[in-house]
C-alpha positions in Angstrom: -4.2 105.3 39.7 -7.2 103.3 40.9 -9.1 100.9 38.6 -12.7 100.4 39.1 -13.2 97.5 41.4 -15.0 94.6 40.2 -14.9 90.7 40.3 -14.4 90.0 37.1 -11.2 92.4 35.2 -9.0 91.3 32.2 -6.3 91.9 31.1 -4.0 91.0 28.3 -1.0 91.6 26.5 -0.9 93.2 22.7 1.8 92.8 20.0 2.8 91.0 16.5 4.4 88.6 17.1 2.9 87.7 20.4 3.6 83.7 20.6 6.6 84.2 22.6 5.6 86.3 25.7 6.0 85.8 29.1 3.7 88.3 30.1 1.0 86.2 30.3 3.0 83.6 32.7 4.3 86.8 34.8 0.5 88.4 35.6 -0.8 85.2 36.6 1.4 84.2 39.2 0.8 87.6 40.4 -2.8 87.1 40.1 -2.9 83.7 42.3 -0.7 85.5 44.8 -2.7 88.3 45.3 -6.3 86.1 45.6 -7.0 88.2 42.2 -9.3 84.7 41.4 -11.4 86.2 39.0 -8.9 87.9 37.2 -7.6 86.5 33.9 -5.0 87.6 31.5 -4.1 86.4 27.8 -2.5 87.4 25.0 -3.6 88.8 21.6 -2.0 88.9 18.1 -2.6 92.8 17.1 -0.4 94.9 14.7 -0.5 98.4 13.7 -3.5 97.9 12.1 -5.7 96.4 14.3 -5.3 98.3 17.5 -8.0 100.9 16.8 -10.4 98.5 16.4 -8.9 96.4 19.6 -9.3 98.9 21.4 -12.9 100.3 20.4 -14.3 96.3 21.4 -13.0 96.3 25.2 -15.7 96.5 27.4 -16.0 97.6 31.3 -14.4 94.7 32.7 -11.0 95.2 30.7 -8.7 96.7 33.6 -5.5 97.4 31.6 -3.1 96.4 28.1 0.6 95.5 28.4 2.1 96.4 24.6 5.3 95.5 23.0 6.2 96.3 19.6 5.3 97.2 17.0 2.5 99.2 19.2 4.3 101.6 22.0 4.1 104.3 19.7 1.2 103.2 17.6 -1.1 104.0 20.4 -0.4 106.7 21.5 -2.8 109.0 19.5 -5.4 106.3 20.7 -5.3 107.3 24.5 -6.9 109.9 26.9 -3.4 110.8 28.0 0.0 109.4 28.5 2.6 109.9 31.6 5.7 111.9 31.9 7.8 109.3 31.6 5.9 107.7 28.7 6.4 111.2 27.4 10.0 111.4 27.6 10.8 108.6 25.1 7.4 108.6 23.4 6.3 105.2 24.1 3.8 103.2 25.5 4.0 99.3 27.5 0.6 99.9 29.5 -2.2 101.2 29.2 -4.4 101.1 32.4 -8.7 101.1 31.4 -10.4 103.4 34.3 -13.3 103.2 36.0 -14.4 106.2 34.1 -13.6 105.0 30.6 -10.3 106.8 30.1 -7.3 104.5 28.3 -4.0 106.1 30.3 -0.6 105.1 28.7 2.4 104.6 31.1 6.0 103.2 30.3 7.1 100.5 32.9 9.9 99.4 30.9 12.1 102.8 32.2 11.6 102.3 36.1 11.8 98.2 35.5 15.4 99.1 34.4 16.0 100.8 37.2 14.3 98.7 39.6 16.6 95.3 37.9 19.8 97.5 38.1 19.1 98.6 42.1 18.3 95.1 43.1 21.8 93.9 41.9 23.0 96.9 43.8 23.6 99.3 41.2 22.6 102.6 42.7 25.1 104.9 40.6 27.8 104.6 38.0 30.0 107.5 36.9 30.0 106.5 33.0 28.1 103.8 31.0 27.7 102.1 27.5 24.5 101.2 25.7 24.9 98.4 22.6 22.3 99.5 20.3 20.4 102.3 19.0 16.5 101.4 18.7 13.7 101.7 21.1 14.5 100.2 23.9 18.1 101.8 23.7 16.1 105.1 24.3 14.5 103.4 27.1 17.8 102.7 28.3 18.7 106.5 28.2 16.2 107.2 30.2 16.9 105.0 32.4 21.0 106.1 32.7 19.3 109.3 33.5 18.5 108.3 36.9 21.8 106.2 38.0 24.8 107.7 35.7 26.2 110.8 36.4 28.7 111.4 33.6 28.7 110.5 29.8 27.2 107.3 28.0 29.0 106.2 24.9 26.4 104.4 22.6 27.6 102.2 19.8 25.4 102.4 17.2 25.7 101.2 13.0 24.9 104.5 11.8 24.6 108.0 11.3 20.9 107.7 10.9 20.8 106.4 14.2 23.8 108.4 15.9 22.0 111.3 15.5 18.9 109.8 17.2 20.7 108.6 20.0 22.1 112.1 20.7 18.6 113.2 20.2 17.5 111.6 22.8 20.3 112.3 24.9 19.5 116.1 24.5 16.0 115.5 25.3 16.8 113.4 28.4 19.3 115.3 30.1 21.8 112.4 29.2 25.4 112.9 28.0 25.6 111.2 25.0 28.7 110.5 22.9 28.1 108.3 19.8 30.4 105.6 18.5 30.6 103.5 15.5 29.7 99.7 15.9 32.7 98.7 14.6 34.9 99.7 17.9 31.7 98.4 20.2 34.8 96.2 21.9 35.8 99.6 23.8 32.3 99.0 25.0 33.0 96.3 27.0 35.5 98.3 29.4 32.7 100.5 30.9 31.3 100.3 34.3 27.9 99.5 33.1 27.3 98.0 30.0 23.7 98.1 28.5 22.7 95.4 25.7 19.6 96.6 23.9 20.7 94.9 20.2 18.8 91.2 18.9 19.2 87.8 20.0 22.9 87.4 18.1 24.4 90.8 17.4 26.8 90.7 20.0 28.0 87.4 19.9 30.9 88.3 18.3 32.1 91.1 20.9 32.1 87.5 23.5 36.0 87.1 23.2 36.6 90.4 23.8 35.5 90.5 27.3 38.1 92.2 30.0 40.0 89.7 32.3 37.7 92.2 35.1 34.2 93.1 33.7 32.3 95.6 35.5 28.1 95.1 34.9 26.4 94.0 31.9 22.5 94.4 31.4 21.8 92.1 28.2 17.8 92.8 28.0 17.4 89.7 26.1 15.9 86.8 28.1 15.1 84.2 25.4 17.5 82.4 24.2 19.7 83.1 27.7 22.8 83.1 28.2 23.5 84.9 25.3 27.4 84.1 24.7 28.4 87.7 25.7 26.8 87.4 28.7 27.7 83.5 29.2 31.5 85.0 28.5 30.8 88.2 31.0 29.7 86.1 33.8 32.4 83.1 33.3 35.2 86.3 33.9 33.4 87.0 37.0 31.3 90.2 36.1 27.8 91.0 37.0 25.1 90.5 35.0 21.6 91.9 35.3 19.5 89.5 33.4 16.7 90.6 30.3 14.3 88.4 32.5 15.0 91.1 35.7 13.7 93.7 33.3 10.7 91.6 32.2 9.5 90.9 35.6 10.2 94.1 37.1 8.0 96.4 34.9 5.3 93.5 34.6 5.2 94.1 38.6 5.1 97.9 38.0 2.2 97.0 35.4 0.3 94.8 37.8 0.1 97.5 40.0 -1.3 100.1 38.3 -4.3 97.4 36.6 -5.1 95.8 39.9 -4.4 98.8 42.4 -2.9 96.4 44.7 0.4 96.7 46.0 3.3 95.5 46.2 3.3 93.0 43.3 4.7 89.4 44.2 8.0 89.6 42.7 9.5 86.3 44.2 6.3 84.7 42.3 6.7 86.2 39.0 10.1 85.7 38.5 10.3 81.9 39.8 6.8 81.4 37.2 9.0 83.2 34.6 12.0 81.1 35.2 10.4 77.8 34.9 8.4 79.0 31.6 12.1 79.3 29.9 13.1 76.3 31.6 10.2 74.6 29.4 11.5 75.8 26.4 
């Protein structure tokens, strides 16, 4: 999808809290790379709340949104229309402004998994895991449903959320087999291990990491290592880092506002790095 072309486009990233993004450091490294001078992009404090109203004040010049929570599903009833694969887990990370006034949602955050996973040369796994059970665990199932071609056990804390996570396995074309938290260790034996939980929840799973780990994806990025990770990596497993997600559906996302392709991803990950480095 084309934007309309203009000197002048902003862009920005959406979300409560907001402090914390990297999106910001991501876009404009692509932005110097591509000559994209005129192009700025910042961040904005919105909640639930706000977003209609947001959205109602952009003018022409706004070429696209990047969203993180609470708003991927908050907007969706605010758009012109939404992707397939937005569709598929019913959420939204961009939202791309057209030359003809139309607010189109997208979801990055699906082939950015993908994308992370293939560069560390994971093409296909025969079974997987996925720690967690809230949105970005979905996102994860989605995901799985392009490189894992037998069942994914996810460990999850309850039945509430067991029965999402089949849910969403049903409606993804994923086979999913749900497992209580308390025996996440089994977890850790899997060929592909997905971390979706907060900064801490699987700290305590650390010391039971196989003599032989297989591939963990920990989305987290900030605080890094996490110790399971840290622990994964010091046994000699591969680990996809949170930051490979991050930078790999901002460059999806920088695409579809600017129109210009391919995305710098060299640049945006080396500018991401030395943002945490700062930290």
């Amino acid at each position: 999808m084309r934007v309309r072309a203009t000197d002048a486009r902003r862009a920005a990233v959406l979300g409560s809290p907001i402090a914390h993004s990297l999106s910001p450091v991501l876009h404009r490294a692509a932005y110097r790379e591509l000559g994209l001078d005129d192009w700025s992009y910042d961040r904005f404090e919105v909640d639930e709340e706000a977003l209609p109203g947001f959205l109602e004040d952009l003018g022409s010049e706004w070429a696209g949104l990047s969203l993180t929570m609470p708003l991927k599903r908050a907007v969706i009833p605010l758009l012109d229309g939404i992707s397939g694969t937005a569709a598929s887990v019913e959420a939204v990370n961009t939202v791309v402004l057209t030359d003809d006034g139309r607010r189109v949602g997208d979801n990055t955050d699906i082939p950015g998994m993908v994308a992370a996973l293939r560069e560390h040369g994971i093409e296909q796994v025969e079974s997987a895991a996925v720690l967690g059970a809230g949105a970005t665990a979905s996102s994860a199932l989605a995901a799985l449903a392009r490189v894992c071609t037998g069942e994914v056990v996810a460990y999850v804390r309850s039945a509430e959320r067991a029965a999402e996570m089949r849910q969403w396995g049903e409606r993804l074309d994923v086979t999913v087999r749900t497992a209580d938290w308390a025996d996440a260790e089994r977890a850790l034996r899997a060929p592909l291990v997905i971390a979706t939980t907060p900064a801490g929840a699987t700290d305590a799973l650390a010391a039971a990491v196989p003599e032989r780990p297989a591939t963990l994806f920990d989305v987290l990025y900030d605080p890094w290592p996490t110790e399971l990770a840290a622990r994964w990596s010091a046994y000699g497993g591969a680990v996809v880092v949170g930051l490979d997600l991050l930078v790999h559906q901002a460059v999806l996302q920088v695409e579809k506002m600017t129109g210009r392709s391919p995305a710098p991803v060299g640049a945006m990950r080396t500018a991401g790095e030395h943002a945490l480095a700062g930290r």
